[in-house]
N, C-alpha and C positions, 0 to 999 in steps of 0.2 A: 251497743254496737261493738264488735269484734274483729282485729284484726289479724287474716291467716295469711301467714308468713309462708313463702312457698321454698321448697326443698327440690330440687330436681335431681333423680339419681340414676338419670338415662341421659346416653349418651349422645341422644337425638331429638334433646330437646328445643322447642322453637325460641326459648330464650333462653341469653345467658345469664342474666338476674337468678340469683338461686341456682344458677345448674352445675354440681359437685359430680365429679367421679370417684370421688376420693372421701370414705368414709368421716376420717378425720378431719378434715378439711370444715366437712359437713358440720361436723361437732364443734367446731371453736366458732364458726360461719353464726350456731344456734346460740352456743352460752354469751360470745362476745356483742352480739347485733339483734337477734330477732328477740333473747329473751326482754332485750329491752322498750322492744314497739309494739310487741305480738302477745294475743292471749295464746291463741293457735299456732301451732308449726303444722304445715301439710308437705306429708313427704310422700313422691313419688318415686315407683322406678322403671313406670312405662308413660312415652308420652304418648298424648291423644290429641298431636296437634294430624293437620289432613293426611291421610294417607299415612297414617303410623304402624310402625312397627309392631304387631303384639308379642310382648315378652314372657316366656313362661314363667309357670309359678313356684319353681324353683330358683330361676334369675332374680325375680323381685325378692325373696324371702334372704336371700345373700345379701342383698343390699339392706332392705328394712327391717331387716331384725334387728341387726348389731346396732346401727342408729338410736333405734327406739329405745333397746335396751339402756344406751348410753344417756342417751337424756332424760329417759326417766331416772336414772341415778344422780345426773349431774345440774340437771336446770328441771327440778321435779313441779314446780309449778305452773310450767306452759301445757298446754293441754296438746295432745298431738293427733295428730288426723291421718288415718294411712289413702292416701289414695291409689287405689284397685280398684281393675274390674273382675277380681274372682275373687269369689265366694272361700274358696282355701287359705288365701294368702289375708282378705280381712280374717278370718279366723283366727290363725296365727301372729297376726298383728294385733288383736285384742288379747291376748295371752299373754304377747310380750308387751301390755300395759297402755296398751291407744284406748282414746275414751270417745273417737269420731272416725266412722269408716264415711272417706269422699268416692263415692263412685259415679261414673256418665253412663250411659243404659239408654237402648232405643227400647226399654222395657223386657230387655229379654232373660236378665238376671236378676229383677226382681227379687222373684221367689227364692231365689237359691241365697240371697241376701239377708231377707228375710229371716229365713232358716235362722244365721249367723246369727243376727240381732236379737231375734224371739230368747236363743239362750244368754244373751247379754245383757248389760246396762247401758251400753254403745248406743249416743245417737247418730244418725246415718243421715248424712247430703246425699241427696239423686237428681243427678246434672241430666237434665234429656240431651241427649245425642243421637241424631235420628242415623241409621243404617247408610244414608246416603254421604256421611259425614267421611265413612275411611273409604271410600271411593272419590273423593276431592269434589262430589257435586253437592248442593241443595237442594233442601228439601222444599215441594210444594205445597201451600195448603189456604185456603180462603181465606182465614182467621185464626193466627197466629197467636192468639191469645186464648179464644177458644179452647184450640187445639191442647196446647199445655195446661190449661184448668183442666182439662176432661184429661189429661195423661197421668196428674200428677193426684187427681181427686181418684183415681183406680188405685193410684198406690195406695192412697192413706184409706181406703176401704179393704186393701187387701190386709193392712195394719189392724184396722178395728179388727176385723171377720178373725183376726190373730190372738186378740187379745195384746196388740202391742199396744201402748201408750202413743195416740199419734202425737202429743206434745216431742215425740223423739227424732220425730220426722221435720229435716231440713232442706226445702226445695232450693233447685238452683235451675233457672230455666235454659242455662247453655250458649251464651252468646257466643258466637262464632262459631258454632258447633251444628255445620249443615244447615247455616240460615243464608238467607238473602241479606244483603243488608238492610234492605227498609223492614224485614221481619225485626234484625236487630235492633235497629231502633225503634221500631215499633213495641216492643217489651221491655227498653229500657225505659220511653217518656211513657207506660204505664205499667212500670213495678210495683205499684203504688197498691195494684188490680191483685196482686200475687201474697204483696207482704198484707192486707185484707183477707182474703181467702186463707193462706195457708200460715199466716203469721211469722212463722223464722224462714227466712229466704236470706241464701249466700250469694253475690253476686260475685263474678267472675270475668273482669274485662281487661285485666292489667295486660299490658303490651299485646295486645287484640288491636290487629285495624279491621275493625267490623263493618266497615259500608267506605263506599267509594266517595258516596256524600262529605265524609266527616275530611277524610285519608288524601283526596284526590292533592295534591303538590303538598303534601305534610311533610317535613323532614322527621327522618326516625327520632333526632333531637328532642324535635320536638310531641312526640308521642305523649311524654309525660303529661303534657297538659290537657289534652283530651283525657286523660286518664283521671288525673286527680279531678276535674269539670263531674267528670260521669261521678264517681267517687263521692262527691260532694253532693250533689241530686239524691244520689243514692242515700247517704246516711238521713238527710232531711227526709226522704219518703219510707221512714223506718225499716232499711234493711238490715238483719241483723249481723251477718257477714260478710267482711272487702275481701277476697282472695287475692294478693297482689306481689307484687316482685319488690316492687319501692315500699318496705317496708318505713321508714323512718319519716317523709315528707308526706304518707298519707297517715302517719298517728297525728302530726302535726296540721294537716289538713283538719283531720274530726277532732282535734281540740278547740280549734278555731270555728266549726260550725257549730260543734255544743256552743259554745259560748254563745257564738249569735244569735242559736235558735232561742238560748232560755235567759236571753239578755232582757 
């Protein structure tokens, strides 16, 4: 189990945990705190919370280059992750030293992803994010579970038919990203479904309030504890990576569950 330390390097991100405008900032943020909880640093510099902004791929490349450059020189052991959703800008972030492109996709950049990866060594997360998501609605569908097996089994076919390695392939099925809530929880009490079928599955729920159920009189205080709850479920049903803000109490969370699960 892995944990990716989140980097925000947009100005309109839905949390403050992680969210830098200031490159440097970024850099001492990485060497002084995350290289110490984190294998993964994931840096963005567009967000994809509802109804976001899309940043062009000259904005983003201002922001994550000089970053990456920097940490690959200064904390060269953390592995760093670019999150994008264009095809140019992972390219260019593999160049300047990223060994994981994070991108969300209602499928429609696949291919051009692909492309990027097919000439790499770069393994690649693909977060489903259905179309309905930057219009602030959700999405409908009978079998939520279903649905993302059949979305994410096209990827890893369009990978074979590639000759990619699908061992490179890191699903993420997207919580909060144009669901309902009982879809959300409906894929978290059967991740179990995902990390079987696909094997490396990143989850993604740090400061999410994903369902009314969970949220309904929660004080933001209190968010964290839903979080590390999920977190903890999570590593017990072999996920392979936490995407998370609270970097340091969930390293200490998954030392505490190793220990109990191989007690």
């Amino acid at each position: 189990m892995k944990i990716m330390g989140i980097i925000n390097l947009s100005d309109d991100s839905f949390s403050e945990t992680g969210k830098f405008i200031n490159i440097d900032d970024a850099l001492v943020y990485t060497k002084e705190h995350l290289q110490k909880y984190c294998e993964i640093v994931d840096i963005g510099a567009e967000s994809t919370k509802t109804k976001f902004k899309a940043r062009s791929d000259e904005e983003q490349l201002l922001k994550l280059i000089p970053l990456i450059e920097s940490i690959k020189r200064q904390v060269p052991d953390v592995q760093i992750s670019a999150d994008t959703r264009s095809h140019l800008v992972a390219a260019k972030c593999i160049d300047a030293g990223c060994q994981i492109i994070n991108t969300v996709t209602s499928g429609d950049n696949v291919d051009s992803m692909l492309d990027v990866i097919e000439s790499s060594e770069s393994d690649i997360i693909f977060t489903h994010m259905p179309e309905e998501h930057t219009e602030g609605k959700n999405m409908i569908t009978d079998n939520i579970i279903d649905y993302l097996k059949n979305f994410f089994n096209t990827i890893r076919n369009k990978m074979i038919e590639r000759g990619i390695n699908e061992e490179r392939l890191i699903i993420d099925p997207g919580i909060s990203f144009g669901k309902t809530g009982s879809d959300n929880l409906t894929i978290i009490r059967n991740i179990e479904t995902f990390v079987g079928e696909f094997k490396r599955v990143c989850l993604g729920v740090s400061h999410k309030k994903f369902s009314s159920k969970i949220f309904d009189n929660l004080k933001d205080k209190d968010q964290i504890y839903v979080d590390l709850s999920i977190h903890s479920f999570a590593v017990y049903k072999g996920v392979e990576i936490l995407r998370v803000h609270d970097v340091d109490i969930t390293h200490d969370l998954v030392k505490v569950v190793r220990a109990t699960v191989n007690s």
